[in-house]
N, C-alpha and C positions, 0 to 999 in steps of 0.2 A: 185289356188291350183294346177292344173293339168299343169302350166307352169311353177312353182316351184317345182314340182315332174321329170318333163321331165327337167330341168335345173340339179337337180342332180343324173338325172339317167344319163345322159349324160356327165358330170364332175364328175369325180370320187373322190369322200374326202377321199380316201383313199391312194391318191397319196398328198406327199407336195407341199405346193406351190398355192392349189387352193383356199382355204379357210384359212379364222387365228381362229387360237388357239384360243378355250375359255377363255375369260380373268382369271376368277376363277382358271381356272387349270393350266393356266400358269403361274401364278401370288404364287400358293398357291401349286399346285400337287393335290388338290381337286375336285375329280369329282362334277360337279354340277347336277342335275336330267335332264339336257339336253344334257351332254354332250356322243357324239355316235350317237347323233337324225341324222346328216347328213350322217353317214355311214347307218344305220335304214334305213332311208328313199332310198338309194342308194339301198337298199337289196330289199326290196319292189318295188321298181321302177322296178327291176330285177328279180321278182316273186321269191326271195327269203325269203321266212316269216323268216323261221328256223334261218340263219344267220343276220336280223332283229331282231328280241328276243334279243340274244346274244349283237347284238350292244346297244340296248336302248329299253329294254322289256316297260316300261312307255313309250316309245314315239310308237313305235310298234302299242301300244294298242290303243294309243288315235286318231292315224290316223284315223282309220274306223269309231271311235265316233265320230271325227271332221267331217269328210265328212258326214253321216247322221244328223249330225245339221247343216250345212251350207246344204244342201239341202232341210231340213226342215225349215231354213231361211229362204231360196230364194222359194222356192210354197210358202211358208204365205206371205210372200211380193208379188209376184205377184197378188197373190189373194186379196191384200188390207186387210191382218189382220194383228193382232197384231204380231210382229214378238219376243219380249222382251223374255228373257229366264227368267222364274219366279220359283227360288229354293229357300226351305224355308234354311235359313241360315246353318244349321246342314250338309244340304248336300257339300255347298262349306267349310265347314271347315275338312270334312271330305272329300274331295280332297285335299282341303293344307293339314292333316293328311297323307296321302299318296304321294302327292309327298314329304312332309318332311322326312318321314320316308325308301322312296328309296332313296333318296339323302343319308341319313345318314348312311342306311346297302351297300347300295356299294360303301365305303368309310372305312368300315372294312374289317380285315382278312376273317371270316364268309358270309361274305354279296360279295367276291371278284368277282362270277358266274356270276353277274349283272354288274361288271364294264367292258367297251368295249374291 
């Protein structure tokens, strides 16, 4: 994670040429709920939260979850425990609820704030 973070702090996606086009959006002009994650993540990389938000508030956010559970991965595996993420179904449908429903408000007029 930290050589994929320093990979796009370092290569700018905000210049052409470095990265390709999400297929969804080039394909269609539909933002998908990832699309901005690599400008996000540039922002972050470059201790900029603020301008992060703005590019990919869902991906913004989920950095810092991801990183406390892949640290709470890796101690329980060291330590030879269970490492398995045990959520009772309700809660991943209420993630796909959420990322469903930012994919679809910034992809309206209304919901425009949240597109990159």
């Amino acid at each position: 994670m930290a050589a994929a973070f320093t990979y796009v702090g370092l290569v700018d996606p905000n210049e052409t040429g470095h990265y390709p086009v999400c297929p969804l959006y080039g394909l269609t002009g539909v933002l998908c709920f990832g699309c901005g994650g690599l400008r996000s993540a540039h922002a972050v990389a470059h201790g900029d939260w603020i301008a992060a938000l703005g590019d990919n508030a869902l991906a913004t956010v989920g950095y810092p979850v991801f990183a406390v559970l892949w640290v709470v991965w890796a101690v329980r595996a060291r330590k030879a425990l269970p490492v398995a993420i045990n959520l009772r179904p309700v809660w991943w449908w209420a993630l796909g609820g959420v990322i469903l429903a930012f994919s679809v408000v910034r992809n309206v007029p209304f919901g425009s704030s949240l597109a990159p």
